[in-house]
C-alpha positions in Angstrom: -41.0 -35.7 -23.3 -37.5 -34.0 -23.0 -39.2 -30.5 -22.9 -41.5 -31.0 -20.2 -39.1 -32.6 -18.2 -36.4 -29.6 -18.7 -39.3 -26.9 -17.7 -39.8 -29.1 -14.5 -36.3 -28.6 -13.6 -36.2 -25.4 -14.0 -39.3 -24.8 -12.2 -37.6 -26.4 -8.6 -34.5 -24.0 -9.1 -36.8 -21.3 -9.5 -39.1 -22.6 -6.3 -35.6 -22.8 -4.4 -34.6 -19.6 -5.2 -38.0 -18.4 -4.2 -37.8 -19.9 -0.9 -34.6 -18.8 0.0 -32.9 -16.1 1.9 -29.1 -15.7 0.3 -26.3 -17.8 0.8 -25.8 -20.5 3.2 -25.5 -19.2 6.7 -22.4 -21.8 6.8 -20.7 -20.4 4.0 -21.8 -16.7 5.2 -19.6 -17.5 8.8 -17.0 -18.5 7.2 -16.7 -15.9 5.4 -16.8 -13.3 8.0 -14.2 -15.5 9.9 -11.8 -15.2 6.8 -13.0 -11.1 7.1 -11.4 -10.9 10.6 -8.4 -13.5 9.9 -6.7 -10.3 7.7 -5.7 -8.0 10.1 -5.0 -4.7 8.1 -7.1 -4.7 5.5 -7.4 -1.8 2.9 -10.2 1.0 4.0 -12.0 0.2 1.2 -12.3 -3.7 2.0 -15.9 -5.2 3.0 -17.1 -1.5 2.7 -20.7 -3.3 1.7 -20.6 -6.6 4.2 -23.6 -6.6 6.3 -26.5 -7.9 6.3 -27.5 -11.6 5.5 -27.6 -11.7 1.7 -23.7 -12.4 1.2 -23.8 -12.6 -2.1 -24.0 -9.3 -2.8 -20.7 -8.3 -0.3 -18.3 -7.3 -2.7 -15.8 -9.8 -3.7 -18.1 -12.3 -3.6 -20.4 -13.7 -6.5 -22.7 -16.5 -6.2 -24.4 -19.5 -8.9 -27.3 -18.6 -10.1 -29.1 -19.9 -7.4 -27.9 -17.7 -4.9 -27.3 -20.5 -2.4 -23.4 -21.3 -2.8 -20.8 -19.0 -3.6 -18.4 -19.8 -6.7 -16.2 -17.1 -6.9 -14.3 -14.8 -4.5 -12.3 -11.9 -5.4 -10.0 -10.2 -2.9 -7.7 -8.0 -5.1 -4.8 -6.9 -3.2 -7.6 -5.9 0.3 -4.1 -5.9 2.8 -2.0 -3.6 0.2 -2.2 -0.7 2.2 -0.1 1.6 -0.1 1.0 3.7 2.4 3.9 1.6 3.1 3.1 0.8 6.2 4.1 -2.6 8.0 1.4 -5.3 7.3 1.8 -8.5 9.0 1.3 -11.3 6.7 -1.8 -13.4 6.4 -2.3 -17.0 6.7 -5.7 -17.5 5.2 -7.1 -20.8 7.1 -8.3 -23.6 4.3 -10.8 -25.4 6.6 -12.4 -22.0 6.5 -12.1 -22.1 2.2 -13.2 -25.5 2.4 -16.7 -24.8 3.8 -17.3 -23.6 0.1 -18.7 -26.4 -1.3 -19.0 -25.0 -5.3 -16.1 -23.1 -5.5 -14.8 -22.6 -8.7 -12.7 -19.3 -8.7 -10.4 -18.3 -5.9 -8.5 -14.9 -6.5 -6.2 -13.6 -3.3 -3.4 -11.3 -5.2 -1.8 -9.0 -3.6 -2.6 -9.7 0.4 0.3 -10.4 1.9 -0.3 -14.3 2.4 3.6 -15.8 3.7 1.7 -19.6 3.5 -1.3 -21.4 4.9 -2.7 -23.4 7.2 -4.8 -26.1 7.4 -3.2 -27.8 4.0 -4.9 -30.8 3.6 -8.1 -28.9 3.6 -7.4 -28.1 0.0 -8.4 -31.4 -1.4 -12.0 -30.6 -0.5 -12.3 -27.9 -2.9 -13.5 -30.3 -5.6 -14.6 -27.5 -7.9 -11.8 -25.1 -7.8 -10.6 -24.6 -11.4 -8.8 -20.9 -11.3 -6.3 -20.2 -8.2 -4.4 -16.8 -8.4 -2.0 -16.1 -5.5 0.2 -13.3 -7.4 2.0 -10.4 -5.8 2.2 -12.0 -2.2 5.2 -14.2 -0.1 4.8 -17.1 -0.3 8.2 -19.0 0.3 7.4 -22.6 0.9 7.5 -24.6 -2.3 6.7 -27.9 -0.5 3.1 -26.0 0.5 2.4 -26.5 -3.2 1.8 -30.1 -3.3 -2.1 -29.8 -2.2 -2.9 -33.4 -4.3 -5.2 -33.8 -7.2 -7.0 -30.6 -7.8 -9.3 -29.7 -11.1 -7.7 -26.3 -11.4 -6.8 -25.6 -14.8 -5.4 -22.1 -13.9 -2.8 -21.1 -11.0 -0.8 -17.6 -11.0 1.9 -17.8 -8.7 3.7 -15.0 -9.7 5.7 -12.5 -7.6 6.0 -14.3 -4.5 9.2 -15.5 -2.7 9.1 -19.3 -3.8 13.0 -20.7 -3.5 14.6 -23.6 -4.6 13.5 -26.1 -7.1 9.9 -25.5 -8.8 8.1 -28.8 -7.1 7.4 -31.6 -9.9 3.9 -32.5 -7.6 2.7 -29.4 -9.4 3.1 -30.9 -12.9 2.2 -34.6 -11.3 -1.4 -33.4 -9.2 -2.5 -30.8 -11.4 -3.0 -32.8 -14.8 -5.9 -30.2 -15.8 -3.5 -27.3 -15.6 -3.8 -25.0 -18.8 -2.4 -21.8 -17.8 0.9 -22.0 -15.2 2.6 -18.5 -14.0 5.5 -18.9 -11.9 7.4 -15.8 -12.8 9.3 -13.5 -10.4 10.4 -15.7 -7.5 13.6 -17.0 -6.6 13.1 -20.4 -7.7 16.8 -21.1 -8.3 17.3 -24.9 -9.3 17.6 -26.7 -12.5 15.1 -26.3 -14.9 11.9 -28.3 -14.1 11.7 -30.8 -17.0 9.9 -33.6 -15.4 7.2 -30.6 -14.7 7.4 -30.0 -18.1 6.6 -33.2 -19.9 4.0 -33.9 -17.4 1.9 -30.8 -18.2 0.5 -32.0 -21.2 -2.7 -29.5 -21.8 -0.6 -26.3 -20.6 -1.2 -23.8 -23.2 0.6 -20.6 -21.3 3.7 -21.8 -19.3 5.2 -18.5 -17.9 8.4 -19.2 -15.8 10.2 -16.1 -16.4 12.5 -13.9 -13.9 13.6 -17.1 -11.7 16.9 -17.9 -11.2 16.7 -21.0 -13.2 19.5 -22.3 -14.7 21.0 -25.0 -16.9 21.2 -25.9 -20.7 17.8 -26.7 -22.8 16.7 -27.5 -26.1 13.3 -25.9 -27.2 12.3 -29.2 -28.5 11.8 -30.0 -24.8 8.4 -28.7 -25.6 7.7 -29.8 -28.7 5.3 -32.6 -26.7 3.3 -30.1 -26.0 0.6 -30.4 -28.4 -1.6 -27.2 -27.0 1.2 -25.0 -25.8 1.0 -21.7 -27.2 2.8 -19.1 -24.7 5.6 -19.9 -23.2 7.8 -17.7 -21.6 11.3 -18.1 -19.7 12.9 -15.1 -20.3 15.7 -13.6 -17.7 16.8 -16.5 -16.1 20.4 -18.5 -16.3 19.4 -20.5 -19.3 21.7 -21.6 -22.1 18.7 -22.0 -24.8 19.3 -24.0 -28.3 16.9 -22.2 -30.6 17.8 -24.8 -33.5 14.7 -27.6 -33.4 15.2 -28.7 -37.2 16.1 -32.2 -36.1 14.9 -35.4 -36.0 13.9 -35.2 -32.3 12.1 -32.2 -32.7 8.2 -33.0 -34.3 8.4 -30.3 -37.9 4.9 -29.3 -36.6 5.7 -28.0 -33.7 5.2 -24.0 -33.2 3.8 -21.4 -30.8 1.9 -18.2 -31.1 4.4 -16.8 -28.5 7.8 -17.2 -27.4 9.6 -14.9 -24.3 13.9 -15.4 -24.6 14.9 -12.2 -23.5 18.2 -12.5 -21.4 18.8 -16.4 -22.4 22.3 -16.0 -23.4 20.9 -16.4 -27.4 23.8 -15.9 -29.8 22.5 -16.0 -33.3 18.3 -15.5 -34.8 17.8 -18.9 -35.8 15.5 -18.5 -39.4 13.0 -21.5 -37.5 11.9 -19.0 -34.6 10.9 -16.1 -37.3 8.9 -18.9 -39.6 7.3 -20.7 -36.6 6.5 -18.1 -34.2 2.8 -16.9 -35.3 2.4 -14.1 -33.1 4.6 -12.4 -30.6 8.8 -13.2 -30.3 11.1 -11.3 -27.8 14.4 -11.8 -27.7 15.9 -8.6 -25.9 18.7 -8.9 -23.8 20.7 -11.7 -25.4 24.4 -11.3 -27.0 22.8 -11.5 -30.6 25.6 -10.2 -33.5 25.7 -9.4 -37.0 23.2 -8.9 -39.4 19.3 -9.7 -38.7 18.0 -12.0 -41.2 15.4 -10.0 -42.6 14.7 -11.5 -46.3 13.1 -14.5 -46.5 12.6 -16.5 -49.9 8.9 -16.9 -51.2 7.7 -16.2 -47.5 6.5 -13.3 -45.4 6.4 -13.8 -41.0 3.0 -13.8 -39.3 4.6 -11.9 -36.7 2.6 -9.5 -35.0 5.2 -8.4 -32.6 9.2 -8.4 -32.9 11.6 -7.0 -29.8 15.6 -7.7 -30.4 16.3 -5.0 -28.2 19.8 -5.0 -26.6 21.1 -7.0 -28.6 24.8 -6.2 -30.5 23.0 -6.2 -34.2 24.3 -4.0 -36.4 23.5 -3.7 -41.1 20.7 -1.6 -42.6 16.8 -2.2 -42.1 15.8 -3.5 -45.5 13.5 -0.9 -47.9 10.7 -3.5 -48.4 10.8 -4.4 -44.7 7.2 -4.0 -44.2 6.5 -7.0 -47.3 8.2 -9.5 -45.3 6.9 -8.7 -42.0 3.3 -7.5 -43.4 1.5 -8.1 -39.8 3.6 -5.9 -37.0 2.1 -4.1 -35.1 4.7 -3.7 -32.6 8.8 -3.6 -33.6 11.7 -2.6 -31.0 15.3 -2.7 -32.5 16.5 -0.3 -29.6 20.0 -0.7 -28.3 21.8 -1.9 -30.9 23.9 -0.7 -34.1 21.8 -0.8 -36.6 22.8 2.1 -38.9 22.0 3.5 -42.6 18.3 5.5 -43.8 15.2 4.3 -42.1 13.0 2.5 -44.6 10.0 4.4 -46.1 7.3 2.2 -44.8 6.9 -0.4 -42.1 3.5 -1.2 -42.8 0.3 0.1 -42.3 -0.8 -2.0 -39.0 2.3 -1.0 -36.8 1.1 0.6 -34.1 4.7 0.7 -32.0 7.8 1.6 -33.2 10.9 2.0 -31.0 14.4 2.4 -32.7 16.5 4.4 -30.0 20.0 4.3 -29.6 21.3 3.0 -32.8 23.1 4.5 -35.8 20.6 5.5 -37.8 21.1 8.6 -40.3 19.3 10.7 -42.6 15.8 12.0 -42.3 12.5 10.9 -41.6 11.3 9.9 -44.8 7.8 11.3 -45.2 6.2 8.0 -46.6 7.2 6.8 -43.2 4.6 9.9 -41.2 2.0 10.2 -43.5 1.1 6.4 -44.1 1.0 5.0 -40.9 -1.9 6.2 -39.2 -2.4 3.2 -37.0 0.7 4.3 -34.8 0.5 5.2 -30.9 4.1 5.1 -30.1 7.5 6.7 -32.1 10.3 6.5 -30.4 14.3 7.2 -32.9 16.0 8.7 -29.9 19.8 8.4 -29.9 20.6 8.4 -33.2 22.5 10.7 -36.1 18.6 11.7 -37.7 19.2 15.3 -39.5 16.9 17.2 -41.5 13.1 18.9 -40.2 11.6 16.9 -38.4 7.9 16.3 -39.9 7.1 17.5 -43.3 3.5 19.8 -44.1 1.9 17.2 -44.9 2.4 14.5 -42.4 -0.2 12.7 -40.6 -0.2 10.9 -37.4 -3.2 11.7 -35.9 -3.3 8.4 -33.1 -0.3 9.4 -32.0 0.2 9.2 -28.1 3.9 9.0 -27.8 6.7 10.9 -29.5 10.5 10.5 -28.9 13.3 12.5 -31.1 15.7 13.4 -28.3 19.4 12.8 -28.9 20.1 13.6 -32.7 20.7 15.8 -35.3 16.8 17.9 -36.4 16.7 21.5 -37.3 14.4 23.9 -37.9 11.3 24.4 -35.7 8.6 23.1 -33.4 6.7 21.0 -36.2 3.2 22.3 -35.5 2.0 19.7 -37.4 1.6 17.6 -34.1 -1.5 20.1 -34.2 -3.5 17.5 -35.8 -1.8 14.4 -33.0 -4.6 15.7 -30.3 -3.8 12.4 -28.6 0.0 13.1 -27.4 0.8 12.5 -24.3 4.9 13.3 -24.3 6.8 15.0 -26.4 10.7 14.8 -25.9 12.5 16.4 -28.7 15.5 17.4 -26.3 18.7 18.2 -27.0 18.7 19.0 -30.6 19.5 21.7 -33.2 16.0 23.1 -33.6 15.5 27.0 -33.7 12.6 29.7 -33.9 10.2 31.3 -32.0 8.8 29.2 -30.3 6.2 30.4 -29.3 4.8 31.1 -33.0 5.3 27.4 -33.6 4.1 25.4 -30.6 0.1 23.8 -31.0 -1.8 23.5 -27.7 -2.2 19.4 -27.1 -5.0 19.7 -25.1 -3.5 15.7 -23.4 0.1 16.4 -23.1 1.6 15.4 -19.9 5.8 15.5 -21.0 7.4 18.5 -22.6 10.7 18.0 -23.1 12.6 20.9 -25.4 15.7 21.5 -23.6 19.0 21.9 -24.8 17.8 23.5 -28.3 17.6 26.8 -29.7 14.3 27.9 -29.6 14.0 32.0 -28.6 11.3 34.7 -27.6 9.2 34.1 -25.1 7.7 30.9 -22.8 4.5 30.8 -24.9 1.4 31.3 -23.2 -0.3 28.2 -25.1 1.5 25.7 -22.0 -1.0 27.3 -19.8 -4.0 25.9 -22.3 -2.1 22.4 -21.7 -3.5 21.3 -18.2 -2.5 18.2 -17.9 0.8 19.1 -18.2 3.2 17.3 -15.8 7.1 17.5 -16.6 7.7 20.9 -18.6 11.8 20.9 -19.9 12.6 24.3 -21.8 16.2 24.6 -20.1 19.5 25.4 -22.5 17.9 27.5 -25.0 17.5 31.2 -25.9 14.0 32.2 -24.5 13.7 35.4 -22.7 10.8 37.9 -21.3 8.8 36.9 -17.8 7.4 33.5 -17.2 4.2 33.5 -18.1 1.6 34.5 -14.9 -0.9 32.2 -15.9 0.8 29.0 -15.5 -0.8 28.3 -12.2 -4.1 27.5 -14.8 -1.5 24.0 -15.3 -4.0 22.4 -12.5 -1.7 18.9 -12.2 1.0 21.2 -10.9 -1.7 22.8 -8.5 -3.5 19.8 -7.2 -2.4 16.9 -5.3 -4.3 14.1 -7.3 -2.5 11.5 -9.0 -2.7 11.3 -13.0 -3.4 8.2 -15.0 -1.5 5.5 -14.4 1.8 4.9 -16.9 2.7 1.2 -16.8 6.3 0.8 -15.8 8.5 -0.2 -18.7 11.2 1.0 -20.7 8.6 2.4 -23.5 6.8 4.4 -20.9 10.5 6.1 -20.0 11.3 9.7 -20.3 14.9 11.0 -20.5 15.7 14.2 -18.6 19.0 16.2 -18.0 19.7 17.0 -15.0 23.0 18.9 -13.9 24.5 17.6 -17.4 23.9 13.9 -16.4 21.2 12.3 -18.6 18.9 10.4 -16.2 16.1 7.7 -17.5 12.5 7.5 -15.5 11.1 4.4 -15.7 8.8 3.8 -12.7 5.7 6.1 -11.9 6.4 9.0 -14.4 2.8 9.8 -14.0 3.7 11.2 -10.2 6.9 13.1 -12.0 6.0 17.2 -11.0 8.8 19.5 -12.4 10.0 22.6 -14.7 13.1 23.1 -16.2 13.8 27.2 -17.5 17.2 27.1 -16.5 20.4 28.1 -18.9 17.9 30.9 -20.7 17.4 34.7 -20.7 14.5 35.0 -18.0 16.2 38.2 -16.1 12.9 39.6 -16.1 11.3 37.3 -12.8 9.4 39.3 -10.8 8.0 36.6 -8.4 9.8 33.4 -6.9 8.2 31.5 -4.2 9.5 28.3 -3.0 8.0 28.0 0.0 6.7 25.3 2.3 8.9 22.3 0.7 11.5 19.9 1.7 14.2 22.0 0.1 17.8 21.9 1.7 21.3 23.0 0.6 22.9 26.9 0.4 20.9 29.9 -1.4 22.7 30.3 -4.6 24.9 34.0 -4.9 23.4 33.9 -8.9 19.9 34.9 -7.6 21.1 38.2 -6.7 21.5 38.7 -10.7 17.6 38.5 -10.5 17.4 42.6 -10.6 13.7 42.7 -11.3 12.7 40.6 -8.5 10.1 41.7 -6.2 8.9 39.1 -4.3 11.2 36.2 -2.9 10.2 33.1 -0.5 12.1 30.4 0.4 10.5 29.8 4.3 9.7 26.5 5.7 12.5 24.7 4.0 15.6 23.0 5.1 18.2 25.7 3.6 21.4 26.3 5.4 24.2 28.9 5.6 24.5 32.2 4.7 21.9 34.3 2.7 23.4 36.0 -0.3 23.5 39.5 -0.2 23.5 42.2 -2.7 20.8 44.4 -5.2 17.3 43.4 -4.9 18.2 41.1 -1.9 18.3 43.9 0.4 14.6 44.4 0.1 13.6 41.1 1.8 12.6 41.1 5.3 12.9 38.0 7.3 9.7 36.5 6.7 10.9 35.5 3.2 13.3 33.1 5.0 11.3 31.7 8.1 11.4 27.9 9.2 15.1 27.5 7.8 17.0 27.8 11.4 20.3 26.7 9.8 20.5 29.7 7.5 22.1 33.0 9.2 23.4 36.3 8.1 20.9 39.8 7.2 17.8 40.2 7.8 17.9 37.5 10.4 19.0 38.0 13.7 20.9 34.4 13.6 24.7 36.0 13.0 27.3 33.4 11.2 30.1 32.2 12.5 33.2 30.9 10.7 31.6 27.3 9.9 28.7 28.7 7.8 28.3 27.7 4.7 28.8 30.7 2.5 27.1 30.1 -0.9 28.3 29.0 -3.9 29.7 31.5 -6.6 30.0 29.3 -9.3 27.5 28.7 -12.2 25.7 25.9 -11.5 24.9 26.2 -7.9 23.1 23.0 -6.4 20.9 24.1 -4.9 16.9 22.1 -4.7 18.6 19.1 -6.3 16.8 16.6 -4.0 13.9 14.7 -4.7 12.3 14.6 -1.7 9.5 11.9 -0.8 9.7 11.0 -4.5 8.9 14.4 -5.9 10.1 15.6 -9.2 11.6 18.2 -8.8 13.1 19.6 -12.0 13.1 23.3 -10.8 13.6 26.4 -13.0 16.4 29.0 -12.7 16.6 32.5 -13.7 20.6 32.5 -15.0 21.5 33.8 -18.0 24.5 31.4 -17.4 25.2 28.0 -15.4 22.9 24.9 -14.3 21.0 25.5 -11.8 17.7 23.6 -10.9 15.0 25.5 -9.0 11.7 24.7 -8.1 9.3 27.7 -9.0 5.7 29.1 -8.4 5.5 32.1 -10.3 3.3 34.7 -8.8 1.4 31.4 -7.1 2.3 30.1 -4.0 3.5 26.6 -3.1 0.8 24.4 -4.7 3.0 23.4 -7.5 5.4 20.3 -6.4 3.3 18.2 -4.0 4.8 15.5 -1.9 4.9 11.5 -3.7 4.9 8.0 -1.8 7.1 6.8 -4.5 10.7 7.7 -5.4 10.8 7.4 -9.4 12.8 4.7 -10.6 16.5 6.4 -11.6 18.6 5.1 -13.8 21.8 6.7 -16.2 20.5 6.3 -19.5 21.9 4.1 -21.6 19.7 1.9 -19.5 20.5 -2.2 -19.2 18.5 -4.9 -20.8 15.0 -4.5 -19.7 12.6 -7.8 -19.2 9.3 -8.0 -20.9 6.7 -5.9 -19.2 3.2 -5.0 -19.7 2.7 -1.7 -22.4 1.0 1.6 -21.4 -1.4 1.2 -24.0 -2.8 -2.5 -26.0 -2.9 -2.7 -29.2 -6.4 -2.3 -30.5 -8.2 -2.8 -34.1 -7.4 -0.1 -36.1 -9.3 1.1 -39.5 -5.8 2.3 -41.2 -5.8 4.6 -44.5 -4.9 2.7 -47.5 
């Protein structure tokens, strides 16, 4: 009887959904009311919203019989990325409420400063998933909507102040999943919150301004909790839950203490923590306790960055820690030989600015073929710096800057076809490197300066078109710069390359004018060369025209005695043009649409204010970065700094303007919070 029944049922909804047309013209209105209610939506919004079958617009899916709509999606519609001024949105909850089966809401990203129409959000009966991220909100009181079945509700990145509300722990019993990172919330912890949320499994209250003294065992009632993360706050955390009041069962897959004023590793957090623990940023001394009796740690991933740690990295490191995938000790003083082997899973490894020594042992490059990400910058590393038979072939990432390596380009990274940067900088290597250097077909970041490489600019960077940041200054290359760099089409086109995800592993280190600078905010829109400090006498062609270039013309460039063609118009140069050798052939259409400069060929004389240029080595001029480009320009000195942007024998397609300005900061950079990696980890088939 059950059967027949059930086919019955099914044949209705299929009658139903014979009969009708789409969604309900109700629910169709209101959502073209909601469509004019944002008032400068993106240009790609609603690009398909016409006609009377809604539930094909996009943002918008429908139950499966088409009538009502459960979900909407309107993923950051008012961002216009242009920064222009948007005025905020109020989205209009009556309007949300005529939705009578919603389940999914999703409005990140639009600009939303609060709502009206509250009470109407007690009518959405079905709502289970509410994400409001990335907007500004402010009003914490316009949280307490009553009892709601959501079990999910992002509220991330908004402008919420004051105390976190407790109606949000005492309405919204279902909750499993609770995001309130990156506001201003700047009260007392929220315990009442807490110990009423009792199937949260993710609590994420990071980057608030949160502060007071807790006990982890303030979430040891939390049978289902699994995530929980309240990093870079002003907490005082007690890591210590061995007693009494803390149940012995009690653990989590992943725990977030960066920047909670830690001062010791307590040996509970490494035997309880199954999956992921980050404690960067804390004032954590002496030794790590690395050996554990008749025990190995689940961990997967491990981050004491920034910390004040210091001892040697035990040999058998890899047998007590057997599942990483993902280790960062940077920033401390760790010191001694890196260990042979840190397992075959690891797929991260960052160990930059300690006081490490010796080589790179070669058990440590051949055996770990699971790794995307290197990173031993800033330490006392000597020796080559890959051996013959070394084998990283997943290998997107490589950072050796800052140390000790000789001997040459390791063309080994041959076989690494996946790398992405290379940043070897300021070391002791040597060669020609030309004879050494393998084309990586997806390199974007060449960093090589302040070496000793010599002969000429090889001819395989021009294979390398992808190629974004190229750093060859403060070595001993000479001959022409090679004609066919103009094939490098990222330095030719004004598209914008992959995303990098902004975080301190995603960083590249570059000197500029002696300073060393860190990038850690859109490095994929970095443009820029760097030839300066070596033997390239031999320029024929510089054109720099047609950019947002200002400053004096430096006197070095009449060292240039080869140089046939010069253009610097449609800048913003000032004073006086140098004069001497080939400078003498240029007529005055090599400096048009620079009205502040003066002296031959123009017919704009100086007077006793112009700025005469510099003599010294090191002239600054082009050290801008306007509108957020890159601009790590080459010189032709023999001696001296100086920083350049070039074209050679192209014109000026090779530094495009950016929306963004990079994210500057003097390396050694400060405690950096958790962020979201460039790459995930992924299931990797390693070599035994």
């Amino acid at each position: 009887m059950g059967r027949p029944k059930l086919l019955y049922r099914w044949f209705l909804v299929l009658l139903l959904c014979f009969e009708c047309r789409g969604c309900l013209e109700v629910e169709r209105a209101a959502l073209l009311q909601i469509k004019d209610s944002m008032t400068s939506p993106h240009e790609s919004a609603f690009s398909n919203w016409y006609g009377e079958e809604c539930c094909e617009w996009e943002g918008i899916e429908c139950g499966p019989t088409r009538i009502h709509i459960h979900n909407i999606f309107f993923h950051y519609w008012m961002d216009g990325g242009n920064g222009e001024l948007i005025q905020p949105w109020y989205p209009n909850l009556t309007l949300f409420a005529q939705f009578q089966e919603l389940q999914e809401l999703e409005l990140p990203g639009n600009h939303i400063r609060g709502f009206l129409s509250l009470h109407a959000f007690s009518q959405l009966k079905w709502l289970q998933r509410l994400d409001l991220r990335d907007n500004s909100i402010q009003d914490g009181s316009s949280l307490c909507w009553g009892t709601s079945p959501l079990y999910f509700l992002d509220l991330s990145g908004n402008m919420l102040q004051g105390n976190v509300p407790d109606c949000l722990g005492a309405n919204l019993f279902q909750l499993q999943h609770l995001d309130l990172s990156n506001n201003p919330f700047n009260g007392s912890f929220p315990a009442l919150l807490i110990s009423n949320l009792t199937k949260i499994e993710s609590l994420i209250l990071s980057r608030n301004e949160l502060h007071g003294t807790i006990s982890l065992c303030i979430f040891a009632n939390l049978s289902k909790l699994n995530e929980l993360d309240i990093s870079f706050n002003h907490l005082q955390v007690q890591t210590e839950v061995e007693s009494s009041s803390c149940p012995p069962s009690f653990s989590l897959n992943s725990l977030f203490l960066g920047g909670c004023n830690l001062k010791k590793v307590s040996p509970w957090l490494l035997h309880n923590i199954t999956s992921e623990l980050w404690l960067g940023g804390n004032d954590l001394t002496g030794p790590f306790p690395w050996k554990f009796h008749n025990f190995s740690s689940k961990l997967t991933s491990l981050d004491v960055s920034n910390n004040f740690l210091h001892g040697t990295l035990p040999r058998d490191i890899n047998l007590n820690f057997p599942r990483l995938r993902h280790l960062d000790l940077s920033k401390n003083s760790f010191n001694g030989n890196l260990p042979p082997f840190f397992g075959n899973l690891l797929q991260m490894l960052h160990l930059s600015d300690n006081q490490f020594q010796g080589e790179i042992p070669h058990s440590m490059t051949s055996n770990m073929s699971c790794l995307l990400y290197l990173r031993l910058s800033g330490n006392n590393l000597t020796g080559d710096l890959f051996s013959k038979n070394s084998s990283l072939p997943k290998l997107r990432r490589l950072y050796l800057g800052r140390n000790q390596f000789s001997g040459t380009f390791p063309y080994v990274l041959s076989k690494s076809v996946e790398l992405e940067i290379v940043d070897i900088q300021n070391n002791d290597l040597s060669g020609e490197l030309s004879s050494y250097l393998p084309v990586l077909p997806k390199l974007k970041h060449l960093l090589l300066g302040r070496n000793r490489f010599r002969g000429q600019i090889p001819r395989q960077l021009c294979q390398m078109r992808d190629l974004n940041v190229l750093d060859l200054s403060r070595n001993s290359l000479s001959g022409e710069i090679p004609d066919c760099l103009d094939n490098v089409t990222s330095w030719t086109d004004g598209s914008y390359p992959p995303y990098f995800a902004t975080d301190s592993w995603n960083s590249i280190e570059i000197f500029i004018n002696g300073i060393l600078l860190s990038f850690e905010m859109m490095i994929s829109a970095l443009r820029g060369i760097d030839v300066s400090s070596n033997r390239l006498t031999e320029l024929e062609s510089m054109d720099l025209s047609h950019n947002n270039l200002f400053g004096t013309v430096p006197r070095e460039l009449t060292h240039l005695e080869f140089l046939e063609v010069f253009n610097i118009s449609f800048n913003n140069l000032s004073g006086m043009i140098p004069m001497g050798k080939q400078f003498e052939t240029f007529s005055n259409d090599s400096y048009l649409g620079n009205p502040d400069l003066c002296g031959l060929p123009l017919s704009n004389k100086c007077d006793g204010n112009a700025k005469t240029p510099p003599v010294y080595g090191g002239a600054k001029m082009f050290q801008s970065l306007p509108f957020g480009s890159f601009l790590i320009s080459p010189s032709s000195m023999q001696n001296g700094e100086n920083t350049l942007p070039l074209s050679p024998k192209t014109k000026n397609h090779v530094f495009r303007k950016r929306e963004m300005m990079p994210a500057i900061t003097e390396s050694p950079n400060v405690a950096v919070p958790r962020q979201q990696f460039g790459f995930t980890f992924t299931e990797c088939t390693c070599r035994k």
